[in-house]
C-alpha positions in Angstrom: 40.1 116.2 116.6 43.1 117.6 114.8 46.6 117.3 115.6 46.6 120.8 116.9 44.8 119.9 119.4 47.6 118.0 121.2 48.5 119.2 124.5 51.6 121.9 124.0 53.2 120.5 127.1 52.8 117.3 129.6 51.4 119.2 132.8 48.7 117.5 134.5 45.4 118.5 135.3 44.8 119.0 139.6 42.8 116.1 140.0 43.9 115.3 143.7 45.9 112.5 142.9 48.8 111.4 141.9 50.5 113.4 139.0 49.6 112.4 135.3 51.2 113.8 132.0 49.1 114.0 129.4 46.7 115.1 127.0 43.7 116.6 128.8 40.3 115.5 128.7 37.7 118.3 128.3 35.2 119.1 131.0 34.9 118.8 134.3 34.1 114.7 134.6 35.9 112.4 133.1 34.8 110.6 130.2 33.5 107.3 129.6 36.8 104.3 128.3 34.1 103.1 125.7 36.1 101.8 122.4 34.3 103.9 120.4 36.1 106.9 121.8 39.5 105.3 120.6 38.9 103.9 117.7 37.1 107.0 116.1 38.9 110.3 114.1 42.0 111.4 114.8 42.3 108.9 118.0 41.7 105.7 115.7 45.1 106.8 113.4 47.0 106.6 116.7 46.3 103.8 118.1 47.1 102.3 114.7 50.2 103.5 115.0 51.3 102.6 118.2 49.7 99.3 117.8 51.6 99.1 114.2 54.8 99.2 115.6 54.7 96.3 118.4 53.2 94.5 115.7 56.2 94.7 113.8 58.6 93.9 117.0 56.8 91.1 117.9 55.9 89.5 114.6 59.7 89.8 114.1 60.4 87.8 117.3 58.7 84.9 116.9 59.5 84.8 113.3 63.1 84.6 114.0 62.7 82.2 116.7 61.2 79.5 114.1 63.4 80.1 111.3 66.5 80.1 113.2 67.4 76.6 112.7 66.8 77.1 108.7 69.4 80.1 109.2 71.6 78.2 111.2 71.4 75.1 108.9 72.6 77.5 105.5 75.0 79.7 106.7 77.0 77.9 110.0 76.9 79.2 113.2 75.5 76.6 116.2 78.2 78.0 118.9 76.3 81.0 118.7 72.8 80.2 118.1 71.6 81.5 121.2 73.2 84.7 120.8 71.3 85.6 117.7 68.3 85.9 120.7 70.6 87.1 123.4 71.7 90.2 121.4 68.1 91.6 120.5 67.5 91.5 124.2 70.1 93.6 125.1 70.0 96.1 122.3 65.9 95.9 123.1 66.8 97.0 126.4 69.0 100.1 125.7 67.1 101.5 123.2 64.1 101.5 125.7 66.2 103.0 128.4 67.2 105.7 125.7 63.3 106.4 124.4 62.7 109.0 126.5 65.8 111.0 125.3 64.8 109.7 121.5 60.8 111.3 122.3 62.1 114.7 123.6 65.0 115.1 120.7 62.4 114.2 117.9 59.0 114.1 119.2 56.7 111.2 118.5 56.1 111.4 115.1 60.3 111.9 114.1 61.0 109.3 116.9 58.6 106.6 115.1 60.3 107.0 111.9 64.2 106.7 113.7 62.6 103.4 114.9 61.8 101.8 112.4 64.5 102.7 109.6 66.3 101.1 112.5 64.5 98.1 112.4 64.6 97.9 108.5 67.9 98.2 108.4 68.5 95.4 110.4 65.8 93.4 109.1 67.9 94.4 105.9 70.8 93.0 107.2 69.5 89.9 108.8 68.0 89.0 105.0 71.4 89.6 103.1 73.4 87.8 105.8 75.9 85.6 104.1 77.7 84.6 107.5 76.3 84.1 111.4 78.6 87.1 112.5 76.5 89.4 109.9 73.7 87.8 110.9 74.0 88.9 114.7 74.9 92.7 113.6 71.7 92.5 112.1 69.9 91.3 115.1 71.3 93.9 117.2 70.2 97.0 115.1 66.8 95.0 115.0 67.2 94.9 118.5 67.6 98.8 119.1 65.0 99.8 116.4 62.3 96.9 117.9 63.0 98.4 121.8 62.4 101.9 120.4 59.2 100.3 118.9 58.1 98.9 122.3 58.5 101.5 124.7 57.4 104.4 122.0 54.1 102.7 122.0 53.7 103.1 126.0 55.3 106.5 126.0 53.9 108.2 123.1 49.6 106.9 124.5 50.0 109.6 127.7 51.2 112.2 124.6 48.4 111.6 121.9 45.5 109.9 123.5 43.4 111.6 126.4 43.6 110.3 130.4 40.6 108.1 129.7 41.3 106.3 127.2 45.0 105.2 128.5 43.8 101.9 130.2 41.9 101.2 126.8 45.1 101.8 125.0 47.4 99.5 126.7 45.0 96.7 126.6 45.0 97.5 123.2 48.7 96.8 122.7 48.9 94.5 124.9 46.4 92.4 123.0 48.0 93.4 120.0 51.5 91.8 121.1 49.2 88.9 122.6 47.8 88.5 118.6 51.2 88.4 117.2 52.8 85.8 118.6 50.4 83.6 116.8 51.2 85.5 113.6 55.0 85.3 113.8 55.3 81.6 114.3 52.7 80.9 111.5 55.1 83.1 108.7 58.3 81.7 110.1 57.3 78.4 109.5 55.9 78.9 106.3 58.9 80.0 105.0 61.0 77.6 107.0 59.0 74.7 105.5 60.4 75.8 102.1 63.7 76.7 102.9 63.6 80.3 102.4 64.5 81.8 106.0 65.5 84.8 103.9 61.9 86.0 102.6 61.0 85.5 106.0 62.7 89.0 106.6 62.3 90.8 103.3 58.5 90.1 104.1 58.6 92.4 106.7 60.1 94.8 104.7 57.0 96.4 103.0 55.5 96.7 106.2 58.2 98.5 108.0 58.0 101.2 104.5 53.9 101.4 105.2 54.3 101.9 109.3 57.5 104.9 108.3 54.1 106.9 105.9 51.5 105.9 108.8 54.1 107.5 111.2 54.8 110.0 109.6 51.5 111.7 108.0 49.2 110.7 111.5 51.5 111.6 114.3 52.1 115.0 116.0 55.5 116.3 116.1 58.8 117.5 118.2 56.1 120.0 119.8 54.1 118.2 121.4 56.6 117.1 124.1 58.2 119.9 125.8 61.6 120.2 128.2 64.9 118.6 128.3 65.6 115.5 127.8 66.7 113.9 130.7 70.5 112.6 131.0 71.2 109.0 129.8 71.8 106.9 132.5 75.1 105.3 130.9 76.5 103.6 133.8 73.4 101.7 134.9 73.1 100.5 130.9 76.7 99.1 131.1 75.6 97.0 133.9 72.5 96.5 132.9 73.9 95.0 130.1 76.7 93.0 131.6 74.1 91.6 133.9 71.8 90.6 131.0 74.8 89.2 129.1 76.6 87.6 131.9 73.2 85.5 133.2 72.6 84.6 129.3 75.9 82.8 128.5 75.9 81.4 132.1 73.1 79.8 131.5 74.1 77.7 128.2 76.7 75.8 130.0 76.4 72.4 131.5 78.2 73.4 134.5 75.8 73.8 137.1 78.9 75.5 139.1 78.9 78.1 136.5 75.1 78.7 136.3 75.0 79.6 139.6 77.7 81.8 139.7 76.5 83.6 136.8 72.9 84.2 138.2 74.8 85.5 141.6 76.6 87.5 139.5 73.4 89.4 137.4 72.2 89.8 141.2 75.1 91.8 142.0 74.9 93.5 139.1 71.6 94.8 139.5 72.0 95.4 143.2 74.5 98.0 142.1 72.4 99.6 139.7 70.2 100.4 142.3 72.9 102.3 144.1 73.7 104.1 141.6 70.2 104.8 140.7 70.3 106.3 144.5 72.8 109.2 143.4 72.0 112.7 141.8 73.1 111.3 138.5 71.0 110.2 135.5 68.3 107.5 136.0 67.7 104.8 134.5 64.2 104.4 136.0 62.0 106.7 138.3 62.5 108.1 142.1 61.7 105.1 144.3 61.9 102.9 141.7 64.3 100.9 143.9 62.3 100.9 147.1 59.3 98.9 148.5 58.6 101.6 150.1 57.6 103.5 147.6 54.4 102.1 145.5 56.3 102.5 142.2 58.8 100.7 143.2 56.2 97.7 144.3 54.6 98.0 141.0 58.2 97.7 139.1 58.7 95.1 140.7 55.6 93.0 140.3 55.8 93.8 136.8 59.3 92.1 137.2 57.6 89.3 139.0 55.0 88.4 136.3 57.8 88.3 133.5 60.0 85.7 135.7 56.5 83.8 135.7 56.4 82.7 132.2 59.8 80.6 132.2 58.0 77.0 131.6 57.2 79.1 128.5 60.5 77.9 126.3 59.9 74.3 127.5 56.9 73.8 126.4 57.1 72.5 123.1 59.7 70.2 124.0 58.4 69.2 127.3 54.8 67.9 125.2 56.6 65.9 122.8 58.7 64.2 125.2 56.4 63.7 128.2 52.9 63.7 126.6 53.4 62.5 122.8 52.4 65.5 120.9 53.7 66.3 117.5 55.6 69.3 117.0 52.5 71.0 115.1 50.4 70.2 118.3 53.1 71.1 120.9 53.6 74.6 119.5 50.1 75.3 119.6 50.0 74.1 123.3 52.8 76.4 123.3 50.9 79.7 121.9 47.6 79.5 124.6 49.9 81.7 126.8 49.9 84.2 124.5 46.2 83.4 123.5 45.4 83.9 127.6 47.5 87.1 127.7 45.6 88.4 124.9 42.1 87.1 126.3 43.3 88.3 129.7 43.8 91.8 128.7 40.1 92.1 126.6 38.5 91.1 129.9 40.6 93.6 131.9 39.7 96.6 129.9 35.7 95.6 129.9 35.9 94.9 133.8 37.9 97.6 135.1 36.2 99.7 137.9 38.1 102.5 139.9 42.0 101.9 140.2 42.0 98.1 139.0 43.5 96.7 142.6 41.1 93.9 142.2 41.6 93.1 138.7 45.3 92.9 139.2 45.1 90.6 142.6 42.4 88.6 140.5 45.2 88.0 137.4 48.1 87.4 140.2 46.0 84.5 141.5 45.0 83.2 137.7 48.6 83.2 137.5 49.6 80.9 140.7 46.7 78.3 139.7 48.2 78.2 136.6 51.9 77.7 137.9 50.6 75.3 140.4 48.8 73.4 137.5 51.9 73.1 135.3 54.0 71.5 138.2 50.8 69.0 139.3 50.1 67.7 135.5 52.9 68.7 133.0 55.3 65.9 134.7 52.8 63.2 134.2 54.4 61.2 131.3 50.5 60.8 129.4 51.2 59.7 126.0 48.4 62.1 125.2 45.9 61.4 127.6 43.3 64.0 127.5 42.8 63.9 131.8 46.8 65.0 131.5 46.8 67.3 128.8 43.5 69.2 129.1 44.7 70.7 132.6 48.4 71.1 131.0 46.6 73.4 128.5 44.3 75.0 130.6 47.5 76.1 132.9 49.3 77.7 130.3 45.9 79.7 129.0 45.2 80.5 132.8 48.7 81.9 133.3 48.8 83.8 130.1 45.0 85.2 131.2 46.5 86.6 134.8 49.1 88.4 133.5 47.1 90.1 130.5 44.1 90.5 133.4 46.8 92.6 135.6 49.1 94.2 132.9 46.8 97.6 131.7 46.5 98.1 135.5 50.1 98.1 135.9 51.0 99.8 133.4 48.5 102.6 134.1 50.1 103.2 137.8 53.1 103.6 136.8 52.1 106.6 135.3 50.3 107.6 138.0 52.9 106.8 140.9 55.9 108.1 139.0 57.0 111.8 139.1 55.6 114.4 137.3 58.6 115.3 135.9 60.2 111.7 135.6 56.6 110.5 133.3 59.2 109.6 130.3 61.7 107.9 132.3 58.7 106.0 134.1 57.3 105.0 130.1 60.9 103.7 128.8 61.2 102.1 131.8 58.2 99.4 131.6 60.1 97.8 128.8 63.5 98.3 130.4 62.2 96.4 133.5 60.0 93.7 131.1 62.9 92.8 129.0 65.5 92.5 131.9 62.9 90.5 133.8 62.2 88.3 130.9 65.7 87.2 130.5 66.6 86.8 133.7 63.7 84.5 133.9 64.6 82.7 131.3 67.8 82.0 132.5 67.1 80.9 135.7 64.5 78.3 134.3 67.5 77.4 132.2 69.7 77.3 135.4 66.7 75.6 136.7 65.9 72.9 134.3 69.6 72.0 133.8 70.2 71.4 137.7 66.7 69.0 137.6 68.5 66.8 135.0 67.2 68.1 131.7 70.4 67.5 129.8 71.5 64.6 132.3 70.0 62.1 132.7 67.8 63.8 129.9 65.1 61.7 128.2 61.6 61.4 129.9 63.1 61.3 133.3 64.7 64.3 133.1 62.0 66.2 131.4 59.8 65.4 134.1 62.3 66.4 136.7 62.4 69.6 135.3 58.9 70.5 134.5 58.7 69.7 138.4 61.1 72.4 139.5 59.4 75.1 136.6 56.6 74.4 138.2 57.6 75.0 141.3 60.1 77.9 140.7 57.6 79.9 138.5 55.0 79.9 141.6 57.0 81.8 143.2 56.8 84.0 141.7 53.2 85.0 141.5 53.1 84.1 145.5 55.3 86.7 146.6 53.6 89.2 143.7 50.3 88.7 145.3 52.3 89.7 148.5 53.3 93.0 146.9 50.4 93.9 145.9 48.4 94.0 149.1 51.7 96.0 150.6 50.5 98.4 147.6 47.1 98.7 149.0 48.8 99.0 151.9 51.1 101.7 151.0 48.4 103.9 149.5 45.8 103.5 152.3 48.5 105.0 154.6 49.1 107.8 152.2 45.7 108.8 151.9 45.5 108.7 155.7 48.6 111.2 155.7 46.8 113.5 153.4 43.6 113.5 155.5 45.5 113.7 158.7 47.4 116.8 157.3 44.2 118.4 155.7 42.5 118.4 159.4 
């Protein structure tokens, strides 16, 4: 299959249901999802590239994360440690919400290679950084190249890859971000345990030159997307932003006063970006996006959900030395069997899938609640290591990673079908928009959350149980009211159908 054999435009074929953009498939029934049929000719090139480039945006994550303290330590900077994180997030976020204009201007192949000589030039800066204010410049560009990285990889799998392979594909980078964050902690520390946090990035380097010639020789170009780009949605990126911004410092303070006020305040925030996504304006994210009673708007949102699950996540480590006498080595192991579920998860969603997914994803929501449910029963039991403690500790975290990675190709895949034909980019962008968002909002209010349980005060063992309590109990939430959405999903479709049949008669 040749690259002239990319679809010319994005209009879907009349299958009866919901609108898809996309490469056709040939024939008149669809093809078999086998492995085979992505990894083989042309199709095997692409999904090395899109898998190529969350490779490098995750690697790059966790490798930051563990040499951090190794930067820190050289060149200054502590007040602002968690702004080195907090930045990348929010330049992540905008460049996803701007993909879609990025795709349209430049087409995949151009848009690829504007990604990552983004990311290498902050990776670039980030390595020569004599000063923490250089430093965070350099984690910001990082930021915009590595969200262009992310969402491309959704958005640019409708473009080159056939309808039947998409659920195949995002398993496939899914699984692929899943694999990295074993990779990126394992480099880090290497590096780290010599005191060169600066190879750390130039190591990444070579890769980012190799991904720009895979990018550019494999991928089609600016003609094989089609149509105006749609507006940028400025206005709901400010806020987006602020909200982001504002719930991130709030959360570093003591003041329990404060961290409330700044979570009500990223509530507000967002509230009003769902008004303005009401008007005639740009949008940020789909039509209905905003509503529950639409069924993209119930899948947004239990994407949403599923990110604000994994809050324990960043307490991990700290919580198994403290309460259960693991060594660091140990505890960040503990640590990666999220990921290692997620990754797991999503193998066994692609191999099981049958029809739409609906029970795949209610299967993974409830993976997810007996995992949440397990962390708040066992991870507050100060064990000292006892394996009747820490065997269900572990088996929590691999069981909540395993739901989500179970659920995610399913969501992902109706969003593109629920979304508007002519909105499909703005739908693609907007998975990572809402992921990232979600992600730091749940982070902070497992912060919020922790802090208030007496983590910092009265701290120690006591406090770390306290806490893991309330992680517990706040992250099943979370999954509880997601299982709730997705029933009204079922719900919302059934209805639909029956409008269609009622209408046909």
């Amino acid at each position: 299959m040749a690259l002239g054999d990319i679809m010319q435009d994005t209009t879907p074929q009349d299958s009866g249901k919901q609108p898809f953009a996309g490469r056709a498939d040939s024939g008149q029934h669809p093809q078999p999802a086998n492995a085979e049929g992505l990894f083989s000719g042309a199709n095997a090139m692409y999904a090395a590239a899109l898998t190529g480039g969350v490779v490098l945006h995750a690697v790059n994550i966790f490798l930051t994360a563990t040499v951090m303290p190794s930067v820190v330590a050289d060149i200054g900077g502590l007040d602002v440690y968690a702004w080195a994180t907090t930045l990348f997030v929010v330049a992540s976020i905008l460049a996803a919400a701007m993909t879609a204009k990025l795709l349209r201007g430049f087409g995949p192949r151009g848009a690829y290679v504007v990604a990552a000589l983004f990311f290498g030039c902050g990776t670039l800066i980030a390595a020569l950084a004599p000063s923490m204010p250089v430093m965070l410049v350099g984690r910001a560009v990082q930021g915009v190249g590595g969200g262009f990285l992310y969402a491309l990889a959704y958005a640019v799998t409708r473009i080159v890859l056939p309808q039947h392979l998409w659920g195949r594909a995002v398993g496939l980078i899914s699984a692929t971000f899943g694999v990295a964050t074993l990779i990126g902690p394992a480099i880090g520390g290497i590096f780290a345990e010599y005191g060169a946090w600066r190879a750390a990035f130039w190591s990444l380097l070579p890769f980012v030159a190799l991904f720009v010639v895979l990018a550019g020789a494999k991928l089609p170009g600016k003609s094989a997307t089609r149509g105006k780009a749609a507006p940028v949605a400025w206005l709901q990126l400010v806020l987006l932003a602020a909200a982001v911004l504002v719930v991130s410092a709030s959360s570093l303070s003591p003041d329990r006063l404060l961290n409330v006020a700044g979570l009500a305040m990223a509530i507000l925030l967002t509230a009003l970006i769902g008004r303005a996504e009401r008007g005639t304006g740009a949008r940020l994210l789909p039509k209905g996006s905003f509503s529950l009673a639409s069924p993209l708007g119930v899948v947004y949102l239990t994407i949403a959900l599923l990110m604000m699950a994994m809050q324990p996540e960043i307490f991990v480590p700290y919580l198994l030395q403290t309460l259960h006498g693991q060594s660091p080595l140990l505890a960040g192991y503990f640590a990666a069997l999220m990921a290692v579920g997620w990754t797991a998860g999503t193998a066994a969603s692609v191999r099981l899938r049958r029809g739409d997914g609906g029970r795949l994803i209610l299967a993974g929501l409830l993976l997810v609640l007996v995992g949440t449910v397990l962390f708040g029963l066992f991870m507050p039991i100060k064990s000292d290591g006892a394996l009747l403690v820490v065997i269900p500790v572990g088996a929590a975290l691999f069981l909540m990673g395993f739901g989500i990675g179970m659920a995610w190709p399913c969501l992902v895949t109706r969003v593109y079908q629920y979304a508007p034909e002519a909105e499909q980019d703005v739908a693609s962008g907007g998975m990572t928009t809402v992921q990232l968002f979600a992600g730091a909002l749940g982070t902070a209010a497992g912060g919020m959350s922790a802090n208030l349980a007496g983590f910092a005060d009265p701290g120690g063992a006591v406090g770390a149980a306290s806490a893991a309590l309330w992680l517990g109990v706040g992250s099943a939430v979370a999954p509880a009211l997601a299982i709730l959405l997705v029933l009204r999903i079922a719900h919302l479709s059934a209805g639909k159908v029956a409008g269609v049949r009622a209408t046909a008669t």
